[in-house]
N, C-alpha and C positions, 0 to 999 in steps of 0.2 A: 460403540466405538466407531464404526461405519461412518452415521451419521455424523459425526465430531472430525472425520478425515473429511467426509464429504463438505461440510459447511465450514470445514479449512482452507479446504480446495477454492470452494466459491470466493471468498477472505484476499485469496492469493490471485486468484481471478480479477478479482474487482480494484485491485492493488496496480495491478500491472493495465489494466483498463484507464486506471485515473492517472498513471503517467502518462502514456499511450495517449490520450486525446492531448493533453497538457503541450507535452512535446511534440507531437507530430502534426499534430492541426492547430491547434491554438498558441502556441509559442509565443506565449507572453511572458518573461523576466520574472510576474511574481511566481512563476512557478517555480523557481530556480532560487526557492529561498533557503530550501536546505541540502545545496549543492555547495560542492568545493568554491571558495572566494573568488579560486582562479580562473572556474567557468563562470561564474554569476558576473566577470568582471570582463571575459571574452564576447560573452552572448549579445550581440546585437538585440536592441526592440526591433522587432518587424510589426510588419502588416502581413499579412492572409497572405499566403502561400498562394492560394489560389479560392475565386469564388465560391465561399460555402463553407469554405475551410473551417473557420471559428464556429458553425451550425453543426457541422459535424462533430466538432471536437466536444462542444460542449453537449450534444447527444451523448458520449461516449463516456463524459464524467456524470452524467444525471444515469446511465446502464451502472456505471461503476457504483452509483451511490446505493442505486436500488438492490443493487448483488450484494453490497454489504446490508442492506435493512434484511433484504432476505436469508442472508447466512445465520443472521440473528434469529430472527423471526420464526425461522427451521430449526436452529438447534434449541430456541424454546418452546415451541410448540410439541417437537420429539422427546423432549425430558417431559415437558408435564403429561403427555398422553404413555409415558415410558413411564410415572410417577418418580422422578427425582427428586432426592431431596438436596437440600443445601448446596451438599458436599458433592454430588453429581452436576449438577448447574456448575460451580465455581471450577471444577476441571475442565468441563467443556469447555468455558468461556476464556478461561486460560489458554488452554491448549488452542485456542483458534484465534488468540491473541499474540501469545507467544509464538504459533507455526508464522502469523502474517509477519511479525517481526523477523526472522530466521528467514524467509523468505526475503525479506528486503534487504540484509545483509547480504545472502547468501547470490540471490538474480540480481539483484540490481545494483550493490555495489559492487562484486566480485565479478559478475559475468557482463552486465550492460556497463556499469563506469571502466571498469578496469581493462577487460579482457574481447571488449568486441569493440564494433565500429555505429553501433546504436545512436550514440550521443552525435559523433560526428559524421553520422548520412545526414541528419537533420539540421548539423550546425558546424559547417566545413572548420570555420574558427576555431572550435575548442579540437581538434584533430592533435595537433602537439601538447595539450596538454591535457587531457586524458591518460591512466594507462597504471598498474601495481602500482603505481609508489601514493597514488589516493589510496589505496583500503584503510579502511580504519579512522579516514578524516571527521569523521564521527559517530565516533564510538560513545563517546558521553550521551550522544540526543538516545543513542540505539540504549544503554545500560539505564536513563531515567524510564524509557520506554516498559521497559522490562519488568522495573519499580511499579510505576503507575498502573501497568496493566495487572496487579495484585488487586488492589481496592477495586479496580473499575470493573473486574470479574465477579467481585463480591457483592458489589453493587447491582450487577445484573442478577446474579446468582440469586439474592435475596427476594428483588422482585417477582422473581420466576415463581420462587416459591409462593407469592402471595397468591398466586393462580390454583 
């Protein structure tokens, strides 16, 4: 169970990594495709903040990408040398599917859209219109999410086992 918080943690890590370059150095619009209408319609297209900026940024989403191969990569490597069967794989993989979801509800619409000034240090514009009355603007992408990450856990789950 350890290892299942731990390769959560990394999940949540690499979640908040691949906004974090997105928005803060790279600030390009597609990134903002599963924002409220009303910021994707506020957000100016820029250019670079400053020289480097988009090198950095996309540094910080190829860390984010690698933290999630490695959160995977860990919690299967730890079942098969732990000998999991099925049913051990398909919880971990849930539960580090489901914590990354619950996380992105929980940090980044409730505490970065709603409840801080995250969005607007980086984009003075959407300043008035951030704030509670977004939670919940999407709620259906976050409930298919929850859907999808059944099979896609069993999918992993399966594989694991053929190790």
């Amino acid at each position: 169970m350890i290892m299942t918080a731990i390769t959560t943690l990394m999940m949540m890590a690499a979640y908040f990594l691949l906004l974090y370059g997105g928005v803060a150095f790279i600030q390009d619009k597609k990134f903002f495709s599963s924002a409220p209408k009303e910021i994707v319609e506020a957000v100016p297209q820029r250019k670079e903040r400053f020289p480097g900026a988009h090198v950095i940024g996309w540094m910080i989403i190829v860390i984010a990408f690698l933290t999630f191969l490695g959160a995977f990569l860990l919690g299967a490597w730890d079942g098969i040398m732990n000998h999991f069967g099925f049913t051990g794989f398909f919880v971990r993989f849930l539960v580090m599917l489901y914590g990354m979801e619950v996380f992105d509800i929980i940090f980044f619409d409730w505490v970065l859209l709603c409840h801080s000034g995250f969005f607007p240090h980086y984009y003075p514009e959407v300043k008035d219109i951030v704030g509670p009355h977004l939670f919940g603007y999407n709620w259906k992408t976050h409930l298919l999410h929850f859907i999808i990450y059944i099979p896609a856990a069993a999918v992993i789950a399966w594989v694991c086992t053929l190790f």
